[in-house]
N, C-alpha and C positions, 0 to 999 in steps of 0.2 A: 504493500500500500504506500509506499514510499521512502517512510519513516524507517527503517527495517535495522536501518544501514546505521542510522543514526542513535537508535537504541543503545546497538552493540559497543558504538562507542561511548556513549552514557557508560556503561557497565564495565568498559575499558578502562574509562578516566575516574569512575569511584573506585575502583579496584586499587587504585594507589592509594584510598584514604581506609578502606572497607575489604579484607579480602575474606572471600568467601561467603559474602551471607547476600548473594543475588536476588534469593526470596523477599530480602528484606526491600531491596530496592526497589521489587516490582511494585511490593504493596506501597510503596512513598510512590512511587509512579501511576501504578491505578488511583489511589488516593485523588492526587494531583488534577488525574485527566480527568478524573470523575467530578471536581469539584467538589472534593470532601476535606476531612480532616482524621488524623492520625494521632492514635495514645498507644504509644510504647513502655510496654510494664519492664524493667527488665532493672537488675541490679549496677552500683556504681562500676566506673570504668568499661564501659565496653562502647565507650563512641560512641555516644547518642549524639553529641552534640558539634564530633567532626560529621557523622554523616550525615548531619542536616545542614550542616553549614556547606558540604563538601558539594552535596545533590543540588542545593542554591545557585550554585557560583558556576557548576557546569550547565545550568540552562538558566545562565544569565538572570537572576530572582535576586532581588535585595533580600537578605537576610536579619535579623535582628533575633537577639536571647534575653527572654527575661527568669532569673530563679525568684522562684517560689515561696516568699515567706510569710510565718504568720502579719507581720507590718505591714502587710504589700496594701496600697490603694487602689480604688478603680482611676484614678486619677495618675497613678506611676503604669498601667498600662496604656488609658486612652490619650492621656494628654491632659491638657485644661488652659484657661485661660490665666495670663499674666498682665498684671500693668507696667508698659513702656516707659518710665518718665520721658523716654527724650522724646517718645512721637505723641504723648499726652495721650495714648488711647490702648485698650485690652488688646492683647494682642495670642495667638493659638500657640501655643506649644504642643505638638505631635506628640504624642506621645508613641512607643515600638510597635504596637501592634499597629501602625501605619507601614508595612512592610507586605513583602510576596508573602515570604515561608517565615512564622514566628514560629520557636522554640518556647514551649513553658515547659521550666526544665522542674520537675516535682510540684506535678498542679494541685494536687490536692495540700499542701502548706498553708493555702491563703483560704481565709474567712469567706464564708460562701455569697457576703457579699461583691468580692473582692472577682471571685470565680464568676458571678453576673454578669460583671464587667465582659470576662472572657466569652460566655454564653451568645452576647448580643453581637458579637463580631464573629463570633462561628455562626448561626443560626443566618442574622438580617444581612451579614457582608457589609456593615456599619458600625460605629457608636455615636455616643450621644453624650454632648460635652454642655454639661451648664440647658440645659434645654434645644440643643443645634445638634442635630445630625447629620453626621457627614460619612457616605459613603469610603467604602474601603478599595485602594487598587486590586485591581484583577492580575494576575491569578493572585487569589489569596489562602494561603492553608497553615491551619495549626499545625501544629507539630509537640505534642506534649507527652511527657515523662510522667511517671511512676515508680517508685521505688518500692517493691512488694515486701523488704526484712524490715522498713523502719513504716513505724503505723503511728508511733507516740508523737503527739502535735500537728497530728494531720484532721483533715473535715477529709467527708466521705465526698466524693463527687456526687451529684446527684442525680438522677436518673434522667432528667431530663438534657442535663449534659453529655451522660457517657451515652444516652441517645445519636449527638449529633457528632458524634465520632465514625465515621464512615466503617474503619478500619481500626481492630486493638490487635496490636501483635510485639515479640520478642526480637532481638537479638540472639541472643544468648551465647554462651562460647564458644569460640574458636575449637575445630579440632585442633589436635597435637601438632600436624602439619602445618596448619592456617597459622598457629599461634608461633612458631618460628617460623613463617614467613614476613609478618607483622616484623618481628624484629629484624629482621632480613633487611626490608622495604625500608624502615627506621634508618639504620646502618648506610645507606645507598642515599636516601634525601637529604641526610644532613640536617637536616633541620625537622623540628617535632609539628610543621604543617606541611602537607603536603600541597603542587602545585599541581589546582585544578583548571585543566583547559576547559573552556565554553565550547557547548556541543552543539546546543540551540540556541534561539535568542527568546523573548519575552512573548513576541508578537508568534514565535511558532507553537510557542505553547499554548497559549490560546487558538492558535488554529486548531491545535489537537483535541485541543477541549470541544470546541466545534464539532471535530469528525465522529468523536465520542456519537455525538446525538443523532449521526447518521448510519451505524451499528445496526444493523437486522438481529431483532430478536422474535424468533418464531413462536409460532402461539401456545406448539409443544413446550416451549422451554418456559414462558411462561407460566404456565399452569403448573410446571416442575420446581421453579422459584415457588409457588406459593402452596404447593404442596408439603414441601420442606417446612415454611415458616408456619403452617398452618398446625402440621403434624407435633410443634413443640411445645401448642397451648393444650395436649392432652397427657404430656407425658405426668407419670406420677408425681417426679422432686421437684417439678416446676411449679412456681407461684403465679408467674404473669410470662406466659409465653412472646415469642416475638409478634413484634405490630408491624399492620401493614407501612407503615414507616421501614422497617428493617426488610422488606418485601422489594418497595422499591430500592432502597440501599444494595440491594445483591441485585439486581438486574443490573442500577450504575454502574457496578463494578465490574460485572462479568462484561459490558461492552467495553467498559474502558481497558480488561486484560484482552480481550478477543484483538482492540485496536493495538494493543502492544506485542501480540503473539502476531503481528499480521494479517490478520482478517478483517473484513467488514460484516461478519455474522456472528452470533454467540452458540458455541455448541456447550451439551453438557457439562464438558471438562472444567471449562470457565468456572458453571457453578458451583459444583464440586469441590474447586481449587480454593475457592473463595469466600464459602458458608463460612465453614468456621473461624476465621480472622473478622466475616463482615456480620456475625450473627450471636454468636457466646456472650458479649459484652452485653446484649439488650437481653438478655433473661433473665431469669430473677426468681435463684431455687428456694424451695422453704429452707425454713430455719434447720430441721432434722436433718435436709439431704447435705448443705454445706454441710452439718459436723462431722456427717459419718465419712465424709472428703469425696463426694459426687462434685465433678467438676461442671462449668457450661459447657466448656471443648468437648469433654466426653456425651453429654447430652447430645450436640449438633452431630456430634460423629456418628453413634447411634441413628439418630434419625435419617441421618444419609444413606446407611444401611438399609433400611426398611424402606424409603422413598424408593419408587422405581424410575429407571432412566428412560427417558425418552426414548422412541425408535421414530424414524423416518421425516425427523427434522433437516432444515437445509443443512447441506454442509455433509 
């Protein structure tokens, strides 16, 4: 579809900042195209915050990081206004989340007023300063952290948040090979950043975003998205199954990987590939099934089992 060529080198030029976790890149890439947003659970040091700075820089996105603290304001995200003396009038301070790709690096820190803030520019693609709203540049995507061992002084995110999370997925580590090459790669740059070449530019990512919407998704596959999301509001340890909100959320995805794998159709695999990253986070087990350690992943997995695949879809 054109793009193909250009991917491979995406994956080329993180590969200097990121090796071995491609899966990860995809999902910050369907994210992306999908016009969504990304929560990364995953423990300290393993480059969350080179590879979102690293995926920024190679398709040309202003990047900006804000960490997480209990003090944080809506006002230290969105901006606010200031008085000038020299020009005698209030003047806007941007505040970071004016950017392509923001990083909230351990979102759940800040006061879930503070998390609001966050909410209204995932959700509207806006904030709202002093009563003035002002649109966000396009593309725009969160990119937020999780630290799963530390839970003391943290707010729960809340449902209607980890809602508007397109995609929650890991890192996790390196195998034995990956993790001496890291130091390899280290050894070789000289330097503890590495240089990311620009693969796209601004205006082609938004075209991609575009093409996303021109994706064939067949009426089989359809009814196979929502067969899956439907099959979750009857399992036993589930309290609130997914919403047709999470419905549409896994079709964006499955076009936007179908447009990254090369095609202009979505076949099964897509969905498949992509339930559990675009589906676990929005269910919500009883209290019983967390303690006796029933997972959502293993929930989604499960139902994908039992879901039947489509036959005689395009493609």
């Amino acid at each position: 579809m054109g793009y193909s060529s250009a991917f491979e080198r995406l994956y080329e030029e993180l590969g200097k900042a990121i090796v071995g976790k491609r899966e990860v890149i995809d999902r910050l890439l369907v994210a992306l195209l999908a016009r969504g947003h990304v929560l990364i659970e995953d423990y300290p040091g393993m480059a969350k915050t080179l590879l979102a700075s690293s995926f920024a820089k190679a398709l040309d996105l202003h990047f900006r990081r804000i960490q997480f603290t209990p003090d944080l304001l809506p006002s230290d995200i969105t901006g606010g206004y200031y008085w000038d003396a020299k020009s005698g009038e209030f003047k806007l301070r941007r505040g970071p989340v004016f950017t392509n790709i923001l990083l909230a690096d351990e979102v759940n820190r800040a006061p879930p007023k503070t998390q609001s803030a966050l909410l209204e520019a995932m959700q509207e693609r806006q904030v709202t300063i002093d009563g003035n709203t002002f649109p966000l540049e396009e593309p725009f995507m969160v990119v937020a952290t999780l630290n799963p061992i530390e839970q003391e002084g943290t707010y729960p995110l809340p449902e209607a948040q980890l809602d508007r999370f397109l995609i929650k997925t890991r890192i996790g580590y390196p195998s034995f090979p990956e993790e001496v090459q890291i130091l390899k790669k280290r050894i070789e740059r000289r330097s503890d950043r590495p240089e990311i070449s620009r693969v796209l530019t601004r205006d082609e990512v938004l075209q991609l975003q575009r093409r996303v919407e021109d994706v064939y998704v067949d009426d089989s596959i359809l009814e196979y998205i929502v067969r899956i999301t439907s099959s979750t509001r009857g399992v036993k340890e589930v309290e609130v199954g997914v919403s047709p909100r999470g419905s549409e959320a896994l079709m964006k995805a499955a076009r936007a990987l179908a447009l990254v794998r090369g095609r202009d159709y979505v076949i099964p695999d897509d969905v498949k590939e992509l339930a559990v990253p675009v589906l676990s986070h929005r269910l919500v087990l009883k209290v019983e099934s967390a303690m006796i350690g029933v997972s959502a992943e293993e929930v989604i997995r499960r139902v994908l089992e039992k879901v039947e695949v489509p036959k005689g879809f395009r493609g």
